[in-house]
N, C-alpha and C positions, 0 to 999 in steps of 0.2 A: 532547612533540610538540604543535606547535600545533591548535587546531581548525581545520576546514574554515573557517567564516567567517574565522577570523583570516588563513588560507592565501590566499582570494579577493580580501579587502581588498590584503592587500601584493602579490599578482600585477598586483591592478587598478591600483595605485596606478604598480609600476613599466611598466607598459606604459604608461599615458598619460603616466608621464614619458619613455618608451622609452630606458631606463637600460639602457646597455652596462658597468655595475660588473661589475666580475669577483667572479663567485661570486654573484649574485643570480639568482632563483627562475628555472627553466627550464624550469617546468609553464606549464599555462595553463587558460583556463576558458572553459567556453561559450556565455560571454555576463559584458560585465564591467559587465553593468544588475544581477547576482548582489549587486553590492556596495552598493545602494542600498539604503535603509527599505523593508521590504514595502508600506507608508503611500504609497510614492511609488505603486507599480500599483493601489491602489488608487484614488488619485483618477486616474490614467490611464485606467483602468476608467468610473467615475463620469462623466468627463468624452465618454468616447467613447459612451456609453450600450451599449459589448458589454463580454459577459463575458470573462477568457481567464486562463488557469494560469499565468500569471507568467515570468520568466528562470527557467532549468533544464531538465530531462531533458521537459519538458512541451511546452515553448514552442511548438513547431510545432504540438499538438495545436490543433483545432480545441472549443471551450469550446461547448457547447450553450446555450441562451439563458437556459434553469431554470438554469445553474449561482448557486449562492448569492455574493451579493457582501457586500464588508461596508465597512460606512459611514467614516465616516471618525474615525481616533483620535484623542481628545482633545491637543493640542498639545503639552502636557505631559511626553507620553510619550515623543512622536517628539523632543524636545530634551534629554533625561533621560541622561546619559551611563552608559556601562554601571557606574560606581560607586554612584550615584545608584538605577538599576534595581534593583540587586545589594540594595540596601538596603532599598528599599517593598516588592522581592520578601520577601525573610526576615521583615520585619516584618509584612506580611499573614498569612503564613502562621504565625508564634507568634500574631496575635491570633486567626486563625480558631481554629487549633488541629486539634480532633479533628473539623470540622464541613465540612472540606476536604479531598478528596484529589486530589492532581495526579500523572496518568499521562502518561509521555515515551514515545513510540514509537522503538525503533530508529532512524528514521532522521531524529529531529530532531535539527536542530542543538544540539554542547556546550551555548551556552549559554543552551539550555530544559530540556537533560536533567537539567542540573545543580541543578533542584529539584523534579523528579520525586520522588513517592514510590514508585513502581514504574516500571520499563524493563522493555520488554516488546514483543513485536507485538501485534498489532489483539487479539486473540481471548485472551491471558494478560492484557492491561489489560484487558479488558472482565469477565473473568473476578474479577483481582484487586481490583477497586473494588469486586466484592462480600464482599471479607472488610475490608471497612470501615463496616459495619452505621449506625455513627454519623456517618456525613457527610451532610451536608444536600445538597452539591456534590461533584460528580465534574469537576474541570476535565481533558478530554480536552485534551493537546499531539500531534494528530495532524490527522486529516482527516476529511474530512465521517461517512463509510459508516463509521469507528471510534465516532464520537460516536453513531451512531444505533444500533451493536450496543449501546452500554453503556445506553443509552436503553432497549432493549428488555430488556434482563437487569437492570438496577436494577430498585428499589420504584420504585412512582408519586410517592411524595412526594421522591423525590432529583431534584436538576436535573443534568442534565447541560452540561455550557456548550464550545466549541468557542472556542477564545480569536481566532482569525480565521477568519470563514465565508467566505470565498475560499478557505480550504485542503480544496481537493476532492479528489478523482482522475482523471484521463482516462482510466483503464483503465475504472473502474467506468461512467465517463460511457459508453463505446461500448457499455454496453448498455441501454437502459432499457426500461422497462414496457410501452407502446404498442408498441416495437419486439418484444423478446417474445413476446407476445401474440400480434402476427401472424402469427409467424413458428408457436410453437403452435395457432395456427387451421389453420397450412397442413399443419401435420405430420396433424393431427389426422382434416383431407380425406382426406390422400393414405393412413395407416395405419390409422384408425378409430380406435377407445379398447376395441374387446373386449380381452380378456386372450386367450393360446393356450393349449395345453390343460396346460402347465405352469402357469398362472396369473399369468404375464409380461406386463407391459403391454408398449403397443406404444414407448412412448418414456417416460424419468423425468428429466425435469428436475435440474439439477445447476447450483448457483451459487456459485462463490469468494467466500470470508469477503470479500472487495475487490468487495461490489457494493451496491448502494444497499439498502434494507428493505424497498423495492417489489418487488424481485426475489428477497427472503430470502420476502417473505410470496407470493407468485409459487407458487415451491417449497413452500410448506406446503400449500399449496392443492392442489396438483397430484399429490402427491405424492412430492413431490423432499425434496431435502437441501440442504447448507450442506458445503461441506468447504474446507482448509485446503493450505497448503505442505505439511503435514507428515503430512494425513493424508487426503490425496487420493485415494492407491492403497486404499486401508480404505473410503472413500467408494464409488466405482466399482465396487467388489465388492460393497457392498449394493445399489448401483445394478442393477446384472447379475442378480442372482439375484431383482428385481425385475421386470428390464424387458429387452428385449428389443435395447434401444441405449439412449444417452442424448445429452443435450442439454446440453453441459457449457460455460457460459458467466461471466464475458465476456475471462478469458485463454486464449489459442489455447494458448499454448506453455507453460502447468502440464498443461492437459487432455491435449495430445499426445506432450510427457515420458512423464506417468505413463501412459496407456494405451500408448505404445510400449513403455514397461519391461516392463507386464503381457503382453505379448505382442498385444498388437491389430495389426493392419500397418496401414499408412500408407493405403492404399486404402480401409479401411473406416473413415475417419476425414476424409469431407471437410466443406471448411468452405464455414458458414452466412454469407453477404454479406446484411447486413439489405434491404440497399437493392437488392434485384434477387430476381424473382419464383424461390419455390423457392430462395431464398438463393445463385442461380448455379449449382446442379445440376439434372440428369434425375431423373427419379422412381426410375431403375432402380438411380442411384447412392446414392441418398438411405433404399430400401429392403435394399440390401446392406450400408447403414452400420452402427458398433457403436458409435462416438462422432461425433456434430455438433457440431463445433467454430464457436463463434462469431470473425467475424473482429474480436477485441479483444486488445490486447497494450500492455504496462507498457513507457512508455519510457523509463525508466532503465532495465530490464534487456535491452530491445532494443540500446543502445547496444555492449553487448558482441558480440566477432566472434574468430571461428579465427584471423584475424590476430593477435589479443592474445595468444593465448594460445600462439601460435607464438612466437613475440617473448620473451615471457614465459621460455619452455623452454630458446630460446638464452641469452640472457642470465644464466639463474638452473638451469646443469642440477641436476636432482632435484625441482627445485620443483613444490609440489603445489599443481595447481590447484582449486580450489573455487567450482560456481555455484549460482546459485539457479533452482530449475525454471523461474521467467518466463523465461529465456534461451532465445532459439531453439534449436530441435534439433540444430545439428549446433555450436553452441558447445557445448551439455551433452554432445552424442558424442563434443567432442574433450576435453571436463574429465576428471582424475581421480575426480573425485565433484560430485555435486548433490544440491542438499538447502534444507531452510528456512532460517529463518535462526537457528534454535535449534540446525538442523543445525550449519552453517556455525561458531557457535560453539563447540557441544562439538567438534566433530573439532577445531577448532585447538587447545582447553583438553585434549583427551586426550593430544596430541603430548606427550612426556618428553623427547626431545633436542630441543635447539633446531631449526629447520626452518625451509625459506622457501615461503610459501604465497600463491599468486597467484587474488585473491578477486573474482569478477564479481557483486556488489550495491552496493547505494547506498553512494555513496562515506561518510555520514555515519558510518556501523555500521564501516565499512571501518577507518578511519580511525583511530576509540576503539577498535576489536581489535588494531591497534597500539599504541599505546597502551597497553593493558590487558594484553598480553602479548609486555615488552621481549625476552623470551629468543629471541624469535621476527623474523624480518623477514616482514614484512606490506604486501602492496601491492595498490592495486585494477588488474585488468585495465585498464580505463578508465586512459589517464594524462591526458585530460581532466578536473578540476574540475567535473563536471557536476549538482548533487544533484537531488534529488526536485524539481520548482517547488511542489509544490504542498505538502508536510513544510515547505520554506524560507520559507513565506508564514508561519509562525509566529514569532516574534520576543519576546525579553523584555520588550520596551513593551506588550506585547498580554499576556502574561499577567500584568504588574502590574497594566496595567489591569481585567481581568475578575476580581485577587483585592482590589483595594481596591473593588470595587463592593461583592463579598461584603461585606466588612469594613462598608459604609455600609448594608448590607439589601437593595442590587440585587442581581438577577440579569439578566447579560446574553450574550446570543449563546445562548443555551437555543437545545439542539436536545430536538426533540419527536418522537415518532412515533406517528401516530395508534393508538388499539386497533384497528382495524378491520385494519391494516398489521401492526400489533407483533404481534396473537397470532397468527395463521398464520405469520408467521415466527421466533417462537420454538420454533413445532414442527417447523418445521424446523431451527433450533438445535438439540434437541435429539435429532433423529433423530441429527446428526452424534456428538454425545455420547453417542449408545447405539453409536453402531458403530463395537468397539473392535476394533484388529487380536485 
């Protein structure tokens, strides 16, 4: 099976010829700018003096002003064909050696993953670069709020390096610090901060591993946590036996999944609008709550719809659906199952008879689980081409280039995060890590 980029390219290539050959590609993609050097939005970028998340599941988002840009690639790179690439790749990486480790997130593109030393999500790279004691470098192949956990969880003396600093996220973007903040000064008016005679506060903060370090150290401070896809429902219940409701930000549709599962009902679960006083509720509604959901949501798993998976069912009866909690509520009420994305792959690797499984995440993951397990047919809800924009800003010119810096003694694209940021929000790291189902 070919990869996503290889699939974009020849879709791009036959639509601008618009080739009526019998038997050519019948997909299509959401933008055939997908097929360009990530180098080109970058000097689009530079040249318009705004920031923005690239072609992909992103594009329409709106790019805050702080989002990180990144400069322009040396020449080299961008004209370097992928045999060339394929070659300074390998060769940096025998000269570093043991003094380098490169982590692939599920949803980059094949061919970054394919010199990954660990695949993983956000929270198992960040994790796994610490059973690599001996690297001087952690080159993260992900997104911004990845590079800053492994940042906060490595030594001081490791660098962490992000191989393009335009690879952000819009989910984590919708929610930041200042916005926060105000929003906790209003709770804080309206409910106070005593505890009741349970010893319950009146609100505990709650932030998706997908959010900046502002908001990880936010939550140490506060009292809050850090939880994950996979172990959100385990979070919430510390939450609870804490606090009296929570503040679970900045994906709407993980927080209201799993607190619908735990039994919370939809009414006591309304959401927080940064930009409107009270977040857009009455006080009375705001005081009945159990979960405040911030209005923030992942637009690649927005993309999926009950149409899909209606479609899906005719087409393929028996077929098992699988999504990822980002999915709006009533897509995950009409799946067979939802789950992380660790979920997503054991259930398919558990399956013993072959089976056809209709999967609503980024298409990149989607893709290599086909791939990876021929006996099966595997297809993403989405029959759009649409990936991450902000995973696809990663490109093999960009990690050649930030492993031959290594090789010369630079280090570049280092992401940092202050102490003042990094130790409150490793306690909340690690509250997450104490609370185990």
């Amino acid at each position: 099976m070919s990869s996503v980029n290889t699939a974009i390219q020849l879709i791009t290539r036959e639509q601008a010829a618009s080739s009526t050959a019998k038997g050519r590609a019948t997909a299509s993609t959401c933008s055939p700018a997908l097929a360009r050097g990530p180098w080109d939005y970058d000097l689009a970028e530079a040249r318009a003096g705004v920031p923005a998340y690239g072609p992909g599941a992103s594009a329409a988002d709106l790019a805050p002003a702080s989002t990180p840009r990144q400069g322009q690639l040396p020449e080299e790179y961008k004209l370097a064909g992928d045999a060339e690439l394929d070659a300074r790749i390998r060769a940096a990486k025998a000269t570093l050696g043991d003094r380098a480790v490169v982590l692939g997130h599920f949803y980059q593109r094949d061919e970054v993953v394919e010199y990954a030393d660990f695949v993983g999500d956000s929270f198992q790279l960040a994790n796994a670069a610490l059973t690599r004691p001996d690297a001087e470098a952690i080159i993260f192949c992900g997104v911004h709020f990845m590079a800053e956990t492994a940042d906060i969880l490595s030594r001081p003396d490791q660098a962490v390096i992000l191989p393009n600093l335009a690879a952000g996220c819009s989910m984590a973007d919708m929610a930041d610090i200042d916005s926060v903040t105000e929003c906790w000064e209003q709770l804080e008016e309206l409910f106070g901060t005593e505890p009741d005679a349970d010893g319950r506060v009146p609100v505990i903060p709650v932030t998706y591993m997908n959010s900046s370090a502002a908001l990880k150290g936010f939550c140490g401070e506060h009292g809050g946590i850090v939880c994950t896809s996979s172990n959100a429902a385990t979070v919430l219940e510390w939450a609870f036996e804490r606090g009296r409701r929570v503040l679970f930000f900045p994906d709407q549709h993980l927080g209201r999944n799993t607190a619908k599962a735990m039994g919370v009902p939809l009414e006591q679960m309304p959401m927080w609008n940064p930009r409107k006083d009270l977040g857009g509720n009455d006080e009375q509604t705001l005081k009945d709550s159990r979960v405040i959901l911030w209005h923030g949501f992942c637009s690649v798993h927005k993309r999926f719809n009950v149409g899909q998976i209606e479609k899906a069912r005719a087409e393929f009866p028996g077929v098992q659906v699988i999504v990822h909690p980002e999915c709006p509520m009533e897509v995950v009420d009409a799946a067979d199952s939802a789950g992380s994305t660790d979920f997503i792959r054991k259930a398919i690797a558990a399956a013993a008879e072959p089976a056809t499984f209709a999967v609503g995440t980024e298409i990149n993951l989607v893709n290599r689980l086909a791939a990876e397990n021929p006996q099966h047919t595997i297809f993403c809800l989405d029959p759009v081409i649409c990936p991450c924009s902000t995973m696809y800003r990663i490109h093999p010119g960009y990690l050649a280039w930030v492993l031959e810096a290594l090789v010369r003694g630079e280090v570049v694209n280092r992401i940092t995060v202050e102490d003042t940021v990094a130790a409150p929000a490793r306690v909340a790291l690690e509250r997450m890590l104490a609370a185990r189902p």
